[in-house]
MIVOVO-68684 format. One record per residue: x, y, z of N, C-alpha, C in turn. Coordinates in steps of 0.001 Angstrom, whole numbers, plus 500000, padded with zeros to 6 digits. Each point is the difference from the previous one (the first is absolute). Example, Ala and Ser with C-alpha at 12.3 -4.5 7.8 and 13.67 -1.06 7.14 Angstrom:
BEGIN
   n_px   n_py   n_pz  ca_px  ca_py  ca_pz   c_px   c_py   c_pz
 513190 494310 507800 499110 501190 500000 500900 501200 500000
 499650 501050 499280 500820 501190 500060 499230 501090 500730
***
This chain:
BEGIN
   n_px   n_py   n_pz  ca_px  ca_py  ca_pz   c_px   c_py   c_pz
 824415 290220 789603 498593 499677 500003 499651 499172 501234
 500492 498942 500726 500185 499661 500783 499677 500379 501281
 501018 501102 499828 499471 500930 501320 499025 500918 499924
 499968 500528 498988 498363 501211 499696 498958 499210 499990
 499765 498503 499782 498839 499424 499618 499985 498533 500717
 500111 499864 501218 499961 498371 500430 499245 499457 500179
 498694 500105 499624 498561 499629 499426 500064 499015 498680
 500306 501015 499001 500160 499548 498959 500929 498698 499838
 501464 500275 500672 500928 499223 499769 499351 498599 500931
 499348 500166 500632 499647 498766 500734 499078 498727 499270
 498834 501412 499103 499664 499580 498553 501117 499206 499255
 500635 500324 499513 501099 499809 498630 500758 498447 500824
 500216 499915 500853 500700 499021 501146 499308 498985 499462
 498417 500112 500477 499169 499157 500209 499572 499588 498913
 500210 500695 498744 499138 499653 498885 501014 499333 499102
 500900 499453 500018 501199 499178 499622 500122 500970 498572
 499751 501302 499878 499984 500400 498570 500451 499523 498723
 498745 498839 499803 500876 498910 498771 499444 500533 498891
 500475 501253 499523 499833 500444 498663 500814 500842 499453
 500940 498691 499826 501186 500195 499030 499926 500334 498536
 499383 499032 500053 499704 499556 498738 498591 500317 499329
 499354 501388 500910 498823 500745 499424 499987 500847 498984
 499134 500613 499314 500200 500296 498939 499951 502058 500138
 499615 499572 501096 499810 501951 500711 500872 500427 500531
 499621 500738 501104 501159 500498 501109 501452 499921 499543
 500736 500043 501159 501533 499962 499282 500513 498974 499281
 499294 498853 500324 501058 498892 499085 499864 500361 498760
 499415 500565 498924 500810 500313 498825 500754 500861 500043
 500123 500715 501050 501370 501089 499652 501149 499143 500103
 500062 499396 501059 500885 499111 500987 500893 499166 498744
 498984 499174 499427 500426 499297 498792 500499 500660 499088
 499548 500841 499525 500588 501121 499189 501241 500346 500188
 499999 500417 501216 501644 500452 500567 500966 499158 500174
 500018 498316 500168 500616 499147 499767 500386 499416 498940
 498811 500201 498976 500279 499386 498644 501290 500989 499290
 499323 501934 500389 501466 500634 499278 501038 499731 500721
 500433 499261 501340 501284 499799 500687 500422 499452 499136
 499602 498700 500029 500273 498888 498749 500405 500176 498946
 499297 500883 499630 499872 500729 498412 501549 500446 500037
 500144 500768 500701 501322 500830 500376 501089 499422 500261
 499972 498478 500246 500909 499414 500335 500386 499726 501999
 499274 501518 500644 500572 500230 500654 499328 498692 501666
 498535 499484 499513 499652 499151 500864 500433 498489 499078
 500397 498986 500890 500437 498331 499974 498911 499472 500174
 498884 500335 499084 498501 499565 500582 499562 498977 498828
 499989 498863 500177 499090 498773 498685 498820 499782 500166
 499124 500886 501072 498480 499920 499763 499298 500960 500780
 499574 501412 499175 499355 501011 501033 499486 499546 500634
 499062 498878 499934 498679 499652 500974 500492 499743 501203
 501334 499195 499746 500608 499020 500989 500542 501342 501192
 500657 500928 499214 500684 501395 500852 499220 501044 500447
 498568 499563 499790 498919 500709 500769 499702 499447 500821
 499691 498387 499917 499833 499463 501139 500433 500147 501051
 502033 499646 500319 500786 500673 500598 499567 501294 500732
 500167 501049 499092 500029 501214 500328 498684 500078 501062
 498531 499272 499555 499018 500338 500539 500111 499450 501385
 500801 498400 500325 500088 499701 501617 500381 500473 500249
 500996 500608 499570 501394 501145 500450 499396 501143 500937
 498814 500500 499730 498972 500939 499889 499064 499940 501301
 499763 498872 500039 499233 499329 501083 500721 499781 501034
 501148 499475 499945 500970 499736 501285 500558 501392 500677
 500163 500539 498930 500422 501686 500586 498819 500653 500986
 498499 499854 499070 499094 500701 501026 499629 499086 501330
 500284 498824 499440 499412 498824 501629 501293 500366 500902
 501068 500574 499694 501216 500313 500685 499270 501165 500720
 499764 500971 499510 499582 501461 500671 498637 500009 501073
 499218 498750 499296 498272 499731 500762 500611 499455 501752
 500804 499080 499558 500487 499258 500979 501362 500348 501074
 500793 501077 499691 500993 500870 500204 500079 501410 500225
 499163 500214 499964 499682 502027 500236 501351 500655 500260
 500967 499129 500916 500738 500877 500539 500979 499892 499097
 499707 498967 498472 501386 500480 499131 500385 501070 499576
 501085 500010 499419 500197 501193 498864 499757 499842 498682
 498692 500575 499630 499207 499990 498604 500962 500347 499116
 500563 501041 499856 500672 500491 499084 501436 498887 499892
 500492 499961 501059 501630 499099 499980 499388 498392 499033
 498666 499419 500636 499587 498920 499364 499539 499987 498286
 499405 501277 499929 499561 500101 498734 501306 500222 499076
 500805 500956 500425 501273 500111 499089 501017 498796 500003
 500017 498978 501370 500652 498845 499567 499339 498613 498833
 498483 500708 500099 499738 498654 499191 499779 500628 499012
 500034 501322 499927 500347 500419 498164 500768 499614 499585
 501386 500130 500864 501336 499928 498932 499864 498431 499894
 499601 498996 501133 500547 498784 499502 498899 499243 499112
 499154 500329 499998 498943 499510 498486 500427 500848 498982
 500429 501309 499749 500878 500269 498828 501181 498952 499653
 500929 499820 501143 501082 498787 499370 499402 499107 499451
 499013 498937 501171 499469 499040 499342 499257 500020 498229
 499371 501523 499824 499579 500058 498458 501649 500006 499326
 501109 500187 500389 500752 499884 499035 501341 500857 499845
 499413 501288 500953 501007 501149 500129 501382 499656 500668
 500788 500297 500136 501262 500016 500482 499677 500403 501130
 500691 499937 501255 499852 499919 501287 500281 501717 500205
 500955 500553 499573 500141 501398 500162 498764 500749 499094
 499813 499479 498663 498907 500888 499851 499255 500472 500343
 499071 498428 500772 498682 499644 500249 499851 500835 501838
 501326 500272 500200 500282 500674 501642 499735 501189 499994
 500787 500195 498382 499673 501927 499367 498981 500025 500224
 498859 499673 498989 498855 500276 499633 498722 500036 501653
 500748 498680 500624 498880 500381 500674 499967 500755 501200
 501262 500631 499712 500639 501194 501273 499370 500920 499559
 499433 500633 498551 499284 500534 499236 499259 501206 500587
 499606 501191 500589 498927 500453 500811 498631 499545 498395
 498536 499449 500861 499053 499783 498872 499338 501265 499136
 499915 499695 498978 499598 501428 499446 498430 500666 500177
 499502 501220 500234 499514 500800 500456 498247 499300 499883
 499186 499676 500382 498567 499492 499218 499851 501286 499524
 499132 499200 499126 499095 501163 498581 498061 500112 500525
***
């Protein structure tokens, strides 16, 4: 997105997107999907809110990385900070490497 849209992302940069904790857009999926980690055993998480928060600077630093960096590698950056915010939720270091070696699945 980044690269198809650097308008937008300059938007999203700028707009500190502090809605984590909104009741629309993705943060209820987001939460959702952390609470079944949890659920599952498989995230080390003692407060969704707290592992959205996370996740959401996480989010911000990645795109202020790309606004401010053009000449990175989007993909090498995005797949390293998948796998290591997967560990940090909880996964095992090889899992969380699996998963986010992952190709993403198809949009609907």
């Amino acid at each position: 997105m980044a690269a198809s849209y650097p308008e937008i992302m300059q938007i999203l940069c700028q707009s500190q997107l502090g809605r984590i904790c909104a009741g629309d857009g993705l943060a209820p999926r987001a939460k959702r999907d952390v609470e079944e980690g949890m659920t599952a055993g498989r995230f080390a998480v003692v407060d969704p809110v707290i592992a959205l928060t996370m996740l959401n600077g996480s989010l911000l630093a990645l795109l202020e990385l790309w606004c401010n960096q053009p000449e990175a590698d989007s993909d090498q950056a995005a797949g390293t900070m998948s796998e290591m915010i997967l560990h940090m939720l909880g996964l095992s270091p090889d899992e969380a490497r699996d998963l986010a070696r992952r190709p993403l699945p198809a949009a609907a």
